[in-house]
C-alpha positions in Angstrom: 0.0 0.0 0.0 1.2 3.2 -0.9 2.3 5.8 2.2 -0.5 8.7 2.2 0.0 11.9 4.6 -2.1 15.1 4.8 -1.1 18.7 3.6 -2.6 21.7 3.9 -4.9 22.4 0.7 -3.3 25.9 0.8 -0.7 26.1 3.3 -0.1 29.4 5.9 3.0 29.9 4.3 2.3 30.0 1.0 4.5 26.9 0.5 8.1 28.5 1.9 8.7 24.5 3.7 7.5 25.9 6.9 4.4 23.3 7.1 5.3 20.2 9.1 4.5 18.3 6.3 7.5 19.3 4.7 9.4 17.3 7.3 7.3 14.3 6.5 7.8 14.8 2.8 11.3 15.6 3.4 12.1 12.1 5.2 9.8 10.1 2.8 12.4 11.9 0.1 15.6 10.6 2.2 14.6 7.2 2.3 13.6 6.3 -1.0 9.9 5.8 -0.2 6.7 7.2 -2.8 3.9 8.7 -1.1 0.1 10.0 -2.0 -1.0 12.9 -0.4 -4.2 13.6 0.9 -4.7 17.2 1.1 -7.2 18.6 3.7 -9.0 22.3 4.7 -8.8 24.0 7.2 -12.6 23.4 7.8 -12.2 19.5 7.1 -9.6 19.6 9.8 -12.1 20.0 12.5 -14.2 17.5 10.7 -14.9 14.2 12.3 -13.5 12.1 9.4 -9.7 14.0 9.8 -10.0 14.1 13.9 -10.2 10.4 13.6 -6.9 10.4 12.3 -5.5 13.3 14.3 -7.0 14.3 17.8 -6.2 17.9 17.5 -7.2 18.5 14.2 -3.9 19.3 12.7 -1.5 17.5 9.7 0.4 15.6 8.9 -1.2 12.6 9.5 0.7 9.3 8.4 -1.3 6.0 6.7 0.5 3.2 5.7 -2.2 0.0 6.0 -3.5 -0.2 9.0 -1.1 1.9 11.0 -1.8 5.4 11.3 0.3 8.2 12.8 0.4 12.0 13.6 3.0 14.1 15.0 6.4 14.9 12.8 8.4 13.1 15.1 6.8 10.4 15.6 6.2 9.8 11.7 10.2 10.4 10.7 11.3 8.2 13.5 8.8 5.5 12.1 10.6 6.2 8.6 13.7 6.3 9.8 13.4 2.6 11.8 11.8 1.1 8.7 14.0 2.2 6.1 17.6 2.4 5.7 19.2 6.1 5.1 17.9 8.4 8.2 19.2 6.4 11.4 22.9 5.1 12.0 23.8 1.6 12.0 25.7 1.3 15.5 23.2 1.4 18.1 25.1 4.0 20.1 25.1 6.3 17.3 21.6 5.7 16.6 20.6 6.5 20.0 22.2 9.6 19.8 20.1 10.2 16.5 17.0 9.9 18.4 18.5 12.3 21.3 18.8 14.7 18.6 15.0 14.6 17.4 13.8 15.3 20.7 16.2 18.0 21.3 15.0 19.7 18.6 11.0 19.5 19.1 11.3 19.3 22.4 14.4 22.2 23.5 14.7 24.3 19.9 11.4 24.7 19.2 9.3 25.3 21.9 10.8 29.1 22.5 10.8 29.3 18.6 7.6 29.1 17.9 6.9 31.6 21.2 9.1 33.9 19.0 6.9 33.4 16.3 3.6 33.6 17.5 5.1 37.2 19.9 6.3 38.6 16.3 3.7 37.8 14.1 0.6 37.1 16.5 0.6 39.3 19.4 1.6 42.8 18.1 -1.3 44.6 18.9 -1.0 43.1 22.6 0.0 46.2 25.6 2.8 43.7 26.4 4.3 43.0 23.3 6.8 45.3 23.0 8.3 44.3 26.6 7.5 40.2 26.2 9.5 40.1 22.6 12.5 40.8 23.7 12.1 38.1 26.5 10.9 35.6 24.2 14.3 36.6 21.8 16.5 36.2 24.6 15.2 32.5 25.2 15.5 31.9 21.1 19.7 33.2 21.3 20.4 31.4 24.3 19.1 27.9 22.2 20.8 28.9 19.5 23.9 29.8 21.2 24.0 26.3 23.1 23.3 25.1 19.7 26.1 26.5 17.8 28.7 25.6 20.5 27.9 21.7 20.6 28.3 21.9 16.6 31.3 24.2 16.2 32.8 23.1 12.5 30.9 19.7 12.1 29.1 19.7 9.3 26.5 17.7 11.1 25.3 17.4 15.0 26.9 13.9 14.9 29.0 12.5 12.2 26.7 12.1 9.3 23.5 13.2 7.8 20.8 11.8 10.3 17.0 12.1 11.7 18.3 14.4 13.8 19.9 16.9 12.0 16.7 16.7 9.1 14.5 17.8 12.6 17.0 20.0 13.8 17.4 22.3 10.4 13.4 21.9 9.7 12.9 23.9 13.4 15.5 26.5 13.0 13.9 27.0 9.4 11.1 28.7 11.2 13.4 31.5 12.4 14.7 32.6 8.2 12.2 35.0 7.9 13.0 37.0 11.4 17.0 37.3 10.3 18.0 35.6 14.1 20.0 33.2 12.3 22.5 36.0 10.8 23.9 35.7 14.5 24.8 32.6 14.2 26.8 32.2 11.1 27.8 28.4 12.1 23.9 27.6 12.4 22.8 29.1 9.0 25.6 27.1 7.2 24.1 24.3 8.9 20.5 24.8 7.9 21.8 25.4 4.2 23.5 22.3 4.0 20.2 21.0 4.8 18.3 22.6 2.5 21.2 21.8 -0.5 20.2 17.8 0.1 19.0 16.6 -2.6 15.7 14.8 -0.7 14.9 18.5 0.9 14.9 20.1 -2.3 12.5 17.7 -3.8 10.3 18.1 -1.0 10.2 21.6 -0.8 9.4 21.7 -4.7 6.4 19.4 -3.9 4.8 21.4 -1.2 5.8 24.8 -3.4 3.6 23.0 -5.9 0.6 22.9 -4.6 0.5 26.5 -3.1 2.3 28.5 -5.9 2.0 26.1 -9.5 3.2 29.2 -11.6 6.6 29.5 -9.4 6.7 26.2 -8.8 6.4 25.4 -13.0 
């Protein structure tokens, strides 16, 4: 059976690989493996038939038979275990993998999308003009941390892994604000990512669908 995920019918970003389900796509690319998509509302999100497949009524959502998935990590960790080309073969090394994928939703992200939502969301707020610079503060002090444990690697740890495809899809999500000028180490990093072959196709996929003129 062929692997189907959900996409945005018109994505928020106006397909710049910002939607999760450019990660998704992104892995699926890195392994090898073809994939339908399904692509879905915003007012079908909240329908019963999509909450049945995702509980919060967000994508992507993962098929493949009668396993289904949601959540990014989750779905490129599933990927990654099944197919050869995301996950190291010592176990050490693959562990370490894995350690990086949380790091990334779990420690990166979290004050990066509180950047996001401050900047873009919360303008208008009485507090947003003292609250940004708190939330920027928490963003540098990641990306800091970041760029020290990486120093002149061209990857978190040894080669091309799960990790680092998570890793460069978070800090992604701070191009737009400039933040990673700071870091010159970090924005090498995330273009390496987005020079890979697999990331390229994805991002032309998703582009696709929200911009067919560019994308043609």
């Amino acid at each position: 059976m062929t692997m189907t995920i959900t996409a945005f019918e018109r994505s928020p970003d106006g397909g710049k690989g910002l939607a999760r389900d450019t990660r998704v796509r992104w892995a699926l690319e890195e392994v090898g493996q073809p994939y339908a998509v399904r692509f879905v509302s915003f007012a079908a999100m909240k329908e019963p038939a999509h909450l049945a497949v995702h509980p919060f009524g967000q994508i992507p959502t993962y098929e493949e038979d009668d396993l289904v998935l949601f959540e990014t990590g989750a779905i490129v960790l599933h990927l990654a275990e099944r197919h050869a080309g995301l996950l190291p073969g010592d176990a050490n090394a693959r562990a370490r993998a894995i350690a990086w994928m949380f790091a990334a939703l779990n420690t990166v992200e979290p004050p990066i999308l509180e950047f996001a939502t401050a900047r873009l969301f919360e303008r208008d707020k009485p507090w947003h003009a003292e609250r940004l610079p708190l939330v920027e503060d928490r963003v540098r002090q990641r990306l800091d941390q970041l760029s020290a444990r990486l120093r002149d690697a061209d990857w978190l740890d040894g080669a091309f892994s799960a990790g680092d495809l998570m890793m460069v899809s978070v800090l992604l999500r701070l191009k737009p604000s400039g933040m990673l000028d700071g870091h010159p180490k970090l924005a090498a990093y995330v273009a390496r990512g987005e020079a890979r072959p697999a990331y390229k196709r994805a991002f032309a996929a998703q582009l696709a669908v929200n911009n067919p003129q560019v994308a043609g």
